[in-house]
N, C-alpha and C positions, 0 to 999 in steps of 0.2 A: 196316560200322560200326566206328568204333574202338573196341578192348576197353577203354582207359583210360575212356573216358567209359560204355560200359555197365558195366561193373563195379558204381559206385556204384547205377545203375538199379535192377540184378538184388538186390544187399544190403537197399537199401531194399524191393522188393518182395518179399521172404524177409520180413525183419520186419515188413510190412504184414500178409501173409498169416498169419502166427506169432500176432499180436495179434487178429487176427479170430477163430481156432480157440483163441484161452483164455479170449475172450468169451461163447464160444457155453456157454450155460446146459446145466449138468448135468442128467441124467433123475431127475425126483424121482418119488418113488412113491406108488402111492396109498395112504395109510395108514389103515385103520377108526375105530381109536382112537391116534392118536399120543401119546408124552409128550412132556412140557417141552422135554425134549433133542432129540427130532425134530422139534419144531413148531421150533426156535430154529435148526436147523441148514437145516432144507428150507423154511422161511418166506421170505415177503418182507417187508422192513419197511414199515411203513404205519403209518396213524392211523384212528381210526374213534372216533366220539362216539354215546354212547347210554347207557341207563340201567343200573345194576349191579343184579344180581340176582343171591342167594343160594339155592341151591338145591341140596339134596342134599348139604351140606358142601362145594360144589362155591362157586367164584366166576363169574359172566358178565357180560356188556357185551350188552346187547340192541340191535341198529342197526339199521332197518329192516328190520325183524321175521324180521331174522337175529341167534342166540344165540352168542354165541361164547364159550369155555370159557377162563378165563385161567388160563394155568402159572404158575403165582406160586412153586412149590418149596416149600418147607419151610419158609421163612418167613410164606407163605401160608396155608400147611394152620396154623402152631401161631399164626397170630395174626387168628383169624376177625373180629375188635372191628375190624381194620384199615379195615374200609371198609363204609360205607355201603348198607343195601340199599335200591334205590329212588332213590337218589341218579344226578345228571348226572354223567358223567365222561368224559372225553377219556384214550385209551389208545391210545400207541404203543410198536411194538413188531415183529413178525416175525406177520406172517399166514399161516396153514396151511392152508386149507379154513375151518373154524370154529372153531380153534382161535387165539390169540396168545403166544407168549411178551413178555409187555412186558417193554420196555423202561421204561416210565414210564408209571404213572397219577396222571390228576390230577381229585379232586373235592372241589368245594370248597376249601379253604384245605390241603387234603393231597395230595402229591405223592411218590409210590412211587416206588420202583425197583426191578426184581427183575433182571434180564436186561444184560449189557454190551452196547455196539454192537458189538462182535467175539463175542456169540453165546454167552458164557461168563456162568454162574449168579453172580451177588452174593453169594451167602448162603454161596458156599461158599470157605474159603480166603481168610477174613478181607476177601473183597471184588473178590480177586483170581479165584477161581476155581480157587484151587491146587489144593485138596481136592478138590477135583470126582470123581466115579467116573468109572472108565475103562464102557466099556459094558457092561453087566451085563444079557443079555438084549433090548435094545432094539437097535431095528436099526440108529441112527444113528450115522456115526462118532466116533468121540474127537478133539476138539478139540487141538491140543498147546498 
């Protein structure tokens, strides 16, 4: 075989094979009670529609007759009026077990955001996420 023409072969199949193993999904763990920052970082994004339910100071999405806990941050916890209890809502965002960090909820004529699609808090760092805490106990890592 002439090396000038496998050469190219061999490169390309290095960067095939390269691209395959930075595909392959990291081991996410099983977490009991995850926060906002580990449902956002180990989540997958999705949508899921169902009724909001307030309960225990806590916000959730009820979807076939599974409860899902939303990480709304600090804008959540200090602005309880935000949202509807009982109401329809569509909520996408980073799914974790039964958890979400949204990305956006929508009920009614109101449309949230808590969550960037790169995984980084709204509320914190004027929007950007600059502020954001480095990890403080929680086992997820720090975003840069």
């Amino acid at each position: 075989m002439d090396m000038k023409k496998s050469l190219p072969i061999l490169v390309v199949l290095i960067l095939a094979s390269s691209l395959l193993f930075a595909a392959t999904p990291t081991v996410v763990p099983e977490l009991e009670d995850p926060s906002g920052r580990e449902v956002a970082a180990y989540g997958q994004p999705g949508e899921i529609s169902g009724t909001l339910k307030a309960e225990s100071g806590e916000w959730y999405v009820e979807c076939d007759g599974t409860l899902y806990e939303l990480h709304m941050g600090i804008y959540g916890e200090a602005n309880k009026e935000i949202l509807k209890d009982g109401a329809a809502a569509v909520v996408n965002g980073f799914i974790y077990q039964n958890h979400i960090a949204p990305t956006l909820v929508k009920s009614g004529t109101t449309a949230l955001r808590f969550w960037s699609a790169n995984r980084t808090p709204l509320w914190s760092g004027n929007g950007n996420g600059n502020n954001r805490v480095t990890v403080q106990g929680e086992r997820a890592p720090a975003r840069p």
